[in-house]
Short mmCIF file of the C-alpha atoms (twelve columns), coordinates in Angstrom:
data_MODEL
# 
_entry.id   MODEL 
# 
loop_
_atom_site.group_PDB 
_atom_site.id 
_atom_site.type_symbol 
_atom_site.label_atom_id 
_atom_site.label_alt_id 
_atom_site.label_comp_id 
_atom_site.label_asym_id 
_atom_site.label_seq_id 
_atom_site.Cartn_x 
_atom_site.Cartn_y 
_atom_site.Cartn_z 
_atom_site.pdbx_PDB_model_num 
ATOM 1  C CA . UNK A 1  -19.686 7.177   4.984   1 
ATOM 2  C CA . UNK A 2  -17.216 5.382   7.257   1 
ATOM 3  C CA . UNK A 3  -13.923 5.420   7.600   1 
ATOM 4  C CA . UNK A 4  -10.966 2.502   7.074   1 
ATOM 5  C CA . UNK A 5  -8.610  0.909   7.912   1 
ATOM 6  C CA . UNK A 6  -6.562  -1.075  4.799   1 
ATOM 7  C CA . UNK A 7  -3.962  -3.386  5.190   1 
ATOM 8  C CA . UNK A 8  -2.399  -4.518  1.652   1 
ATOM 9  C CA . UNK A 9  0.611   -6.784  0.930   1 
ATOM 10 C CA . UNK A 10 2.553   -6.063  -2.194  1 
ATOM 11 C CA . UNK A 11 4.621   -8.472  -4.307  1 
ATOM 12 C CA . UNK A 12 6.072   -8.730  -7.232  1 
ATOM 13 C CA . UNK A 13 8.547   -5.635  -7.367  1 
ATOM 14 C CA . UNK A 14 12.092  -5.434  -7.699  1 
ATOM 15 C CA . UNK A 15 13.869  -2.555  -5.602  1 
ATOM 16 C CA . UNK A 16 17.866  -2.203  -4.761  1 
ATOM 17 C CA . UNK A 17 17.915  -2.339  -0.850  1 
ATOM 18 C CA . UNK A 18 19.503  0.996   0.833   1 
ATOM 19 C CA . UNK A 19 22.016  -1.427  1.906   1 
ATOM 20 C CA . UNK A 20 23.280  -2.785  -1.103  1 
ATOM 21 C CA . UNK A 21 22.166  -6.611  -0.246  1 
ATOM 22 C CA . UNK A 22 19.450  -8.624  -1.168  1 
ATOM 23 C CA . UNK A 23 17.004  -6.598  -3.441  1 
ATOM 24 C CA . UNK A 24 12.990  -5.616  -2.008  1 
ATOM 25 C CA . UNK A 25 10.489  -7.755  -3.242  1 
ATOM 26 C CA . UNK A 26 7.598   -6.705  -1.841  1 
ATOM 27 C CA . UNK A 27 5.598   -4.965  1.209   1 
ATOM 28 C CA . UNK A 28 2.895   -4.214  3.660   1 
ATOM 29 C CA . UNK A 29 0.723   -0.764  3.426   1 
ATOM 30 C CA . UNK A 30 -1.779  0.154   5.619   1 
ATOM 31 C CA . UNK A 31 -3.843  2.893   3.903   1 
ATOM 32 C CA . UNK A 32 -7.013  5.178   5.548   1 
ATOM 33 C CA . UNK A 33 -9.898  5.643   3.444   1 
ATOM 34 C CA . UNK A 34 -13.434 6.558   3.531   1 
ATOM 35 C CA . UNK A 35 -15.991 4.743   2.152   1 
ATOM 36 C CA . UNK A 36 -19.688 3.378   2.106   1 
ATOM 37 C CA . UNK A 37 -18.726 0.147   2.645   1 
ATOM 38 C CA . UNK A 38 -15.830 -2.472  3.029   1 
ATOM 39 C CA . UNK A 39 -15.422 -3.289  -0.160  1 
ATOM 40 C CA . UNK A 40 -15.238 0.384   -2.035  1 
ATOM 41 C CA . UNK A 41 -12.647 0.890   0.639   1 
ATOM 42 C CA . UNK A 42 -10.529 -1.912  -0.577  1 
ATOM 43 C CA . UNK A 43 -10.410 -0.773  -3.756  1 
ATOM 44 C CA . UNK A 44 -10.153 2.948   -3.005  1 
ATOM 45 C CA . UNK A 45 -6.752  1.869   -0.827  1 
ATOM 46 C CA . UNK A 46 -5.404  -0.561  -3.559  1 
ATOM 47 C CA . UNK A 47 -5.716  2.213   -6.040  1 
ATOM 48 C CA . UNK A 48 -3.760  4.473   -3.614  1 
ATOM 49 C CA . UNK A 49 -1.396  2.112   -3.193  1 
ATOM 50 C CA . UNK A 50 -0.769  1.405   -6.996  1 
ATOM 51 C CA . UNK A 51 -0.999  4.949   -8.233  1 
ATOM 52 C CA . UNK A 52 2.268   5.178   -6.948  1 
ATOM 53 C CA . UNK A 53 4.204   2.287   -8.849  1 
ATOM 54 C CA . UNK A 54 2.481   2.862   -11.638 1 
ATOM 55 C CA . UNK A 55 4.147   5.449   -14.717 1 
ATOM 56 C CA . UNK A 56 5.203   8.363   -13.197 1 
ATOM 57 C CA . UNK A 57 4.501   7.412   -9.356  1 
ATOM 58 C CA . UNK A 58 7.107   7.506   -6.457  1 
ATOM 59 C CA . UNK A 59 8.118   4.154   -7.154  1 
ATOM 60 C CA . UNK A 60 7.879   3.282   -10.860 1 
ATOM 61 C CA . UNK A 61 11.564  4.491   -11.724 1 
ATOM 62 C CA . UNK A 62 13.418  2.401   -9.057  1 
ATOM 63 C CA . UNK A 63 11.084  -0.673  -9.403  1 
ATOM 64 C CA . UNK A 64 12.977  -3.069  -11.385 1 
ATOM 65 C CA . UNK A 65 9.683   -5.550  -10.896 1 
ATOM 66 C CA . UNK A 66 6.050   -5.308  -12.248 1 
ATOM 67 C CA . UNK A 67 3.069   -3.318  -10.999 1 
ATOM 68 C CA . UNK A 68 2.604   -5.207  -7.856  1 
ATOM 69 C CA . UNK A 69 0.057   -7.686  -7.105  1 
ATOM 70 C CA . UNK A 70 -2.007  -6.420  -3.843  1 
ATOM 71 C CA . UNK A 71 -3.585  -8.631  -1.638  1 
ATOM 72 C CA . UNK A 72 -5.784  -7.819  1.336   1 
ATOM 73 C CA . UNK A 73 -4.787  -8.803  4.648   1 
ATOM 74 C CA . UNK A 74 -7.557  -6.933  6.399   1 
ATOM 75 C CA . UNK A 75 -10.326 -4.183  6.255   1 
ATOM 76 C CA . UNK A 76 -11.308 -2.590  9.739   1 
ATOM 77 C CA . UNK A 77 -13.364 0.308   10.440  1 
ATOM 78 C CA . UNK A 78 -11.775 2.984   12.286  1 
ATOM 79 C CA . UNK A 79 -13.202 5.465   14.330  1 
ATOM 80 C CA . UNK A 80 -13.812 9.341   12.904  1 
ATOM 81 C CA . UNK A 81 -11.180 10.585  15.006  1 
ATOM 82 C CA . UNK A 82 -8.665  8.118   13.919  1 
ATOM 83 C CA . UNK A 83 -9.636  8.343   10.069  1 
ATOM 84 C CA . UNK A 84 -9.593  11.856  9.894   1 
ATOM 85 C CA . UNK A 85 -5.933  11.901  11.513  1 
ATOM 86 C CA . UNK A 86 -4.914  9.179   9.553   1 
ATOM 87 C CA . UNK A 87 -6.147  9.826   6.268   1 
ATOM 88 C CA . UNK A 88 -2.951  11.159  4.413   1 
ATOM 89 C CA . UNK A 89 -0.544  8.512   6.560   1 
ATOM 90 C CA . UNK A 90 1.610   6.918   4.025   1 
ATOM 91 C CA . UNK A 91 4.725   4.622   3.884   1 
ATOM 92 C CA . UNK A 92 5.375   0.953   3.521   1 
ATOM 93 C CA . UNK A 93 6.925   -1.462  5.195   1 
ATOM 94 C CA . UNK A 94 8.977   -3.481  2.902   1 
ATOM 95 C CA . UNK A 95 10.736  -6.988  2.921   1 
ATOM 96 C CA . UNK A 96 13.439  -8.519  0.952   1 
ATOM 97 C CA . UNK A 97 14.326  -12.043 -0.645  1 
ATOM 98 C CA . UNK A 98 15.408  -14.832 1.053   1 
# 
């Protein structure tokens, strides 16, 4: 098994900005995953990524939106090093309306 590097973009939610202006609609994620191959670790980062705007996930009470629709932007492998340090990283990286 190798290890992955995920980068997803998000759309489709609704979130009230920290700032009070124009509301989220959508973001990047980079997830870390380990898989056999490229494609198991595309869909073992997209189900990261929606387990938490789904019912009951970090996001699914403020999101105003629907589940989001993830697209891949790009699948790298990673060295060990950097997969096993990177594994649990989280966050996203969101953007708001025009």
């Amino acid at each position: 098994m190798a290890y992955f590097q995920v980068l997803l973009c998000g759309s489709g939610v609704l979130l009230a900005s920290s700032s009070g202006g124009d509301p989220v609609i959508g973001f990047y994620a980079t997830r870390f995953v380990r898989a056999a191959n490229s494609e198991l670790a595309e869909q073992l980062a997209k189900e990261s990524v929606l387990s938490e705007w789904r019912p009951g996930g970090l996001y699914s009470d403020a999101n105003k939106g629907g589940i989001p629709l993830l697209i891949t932007d790009s699948v790298a492998s990673v060295s060990l090093l950097t997969g096993i340090r990177k594994r649990r990283a989280k966050g996203y990286t969101f953007y708001l309306s025009d």
